[in-house]
N, C-alpha and C positions, 0 to 999 in steps of 0.2 A: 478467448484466445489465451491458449500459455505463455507465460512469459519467457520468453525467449533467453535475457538473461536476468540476471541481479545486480545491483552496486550498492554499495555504504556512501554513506556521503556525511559529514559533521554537521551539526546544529548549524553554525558561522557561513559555512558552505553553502547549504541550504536556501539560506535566506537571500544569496546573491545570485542564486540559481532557481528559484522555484518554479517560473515559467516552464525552463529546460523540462525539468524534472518531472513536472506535471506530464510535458506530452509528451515524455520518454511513458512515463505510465500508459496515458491511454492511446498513442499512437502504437507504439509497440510491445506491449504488454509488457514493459519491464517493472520490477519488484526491486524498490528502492527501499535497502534500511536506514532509519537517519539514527546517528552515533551520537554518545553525549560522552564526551573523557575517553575515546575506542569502544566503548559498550554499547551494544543495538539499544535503541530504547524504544523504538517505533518504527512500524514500515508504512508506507506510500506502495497501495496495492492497486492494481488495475478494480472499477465499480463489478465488472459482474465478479470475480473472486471473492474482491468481500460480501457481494450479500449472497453468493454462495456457502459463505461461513458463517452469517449468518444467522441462513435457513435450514443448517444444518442443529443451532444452537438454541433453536426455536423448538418446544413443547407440539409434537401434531394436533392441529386444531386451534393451535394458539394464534388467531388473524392479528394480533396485537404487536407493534415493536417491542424490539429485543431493550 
């Protein structure tokens, strides 16, 4: 599923929220960046995107994790 939308959210934020934010991910495919000082430093991505990325990041033939 694409994500529908995106949001920033602060490290501080984060941690009083992660429940939410969790099933903003996987209930509605939203793509959460988490901020540290206004600068992305990580995203919270819906599971099949990331391991769409990946398997895209993965050697062909390589059965092994990344």
């Amino acid at each position: 599923m694409p994500a529908n939308t995106s949001a920033e959210i602060g490290i501080r934020e984060l941690r009083a929220s992660l429940s939410d934010v969790l099933n903003d991910v996987s209930v509605r495919g939203r793509i959460t960046y988490v901020t540290s000082h206004g600068r992305r430093v990580a995203a919270i991505v819906p599971v099949l995107d990331a391991e769409a990325l990946e398997a895209k990041k993965q050697p062909e033939g390589d059965g092994s994790p990344a």
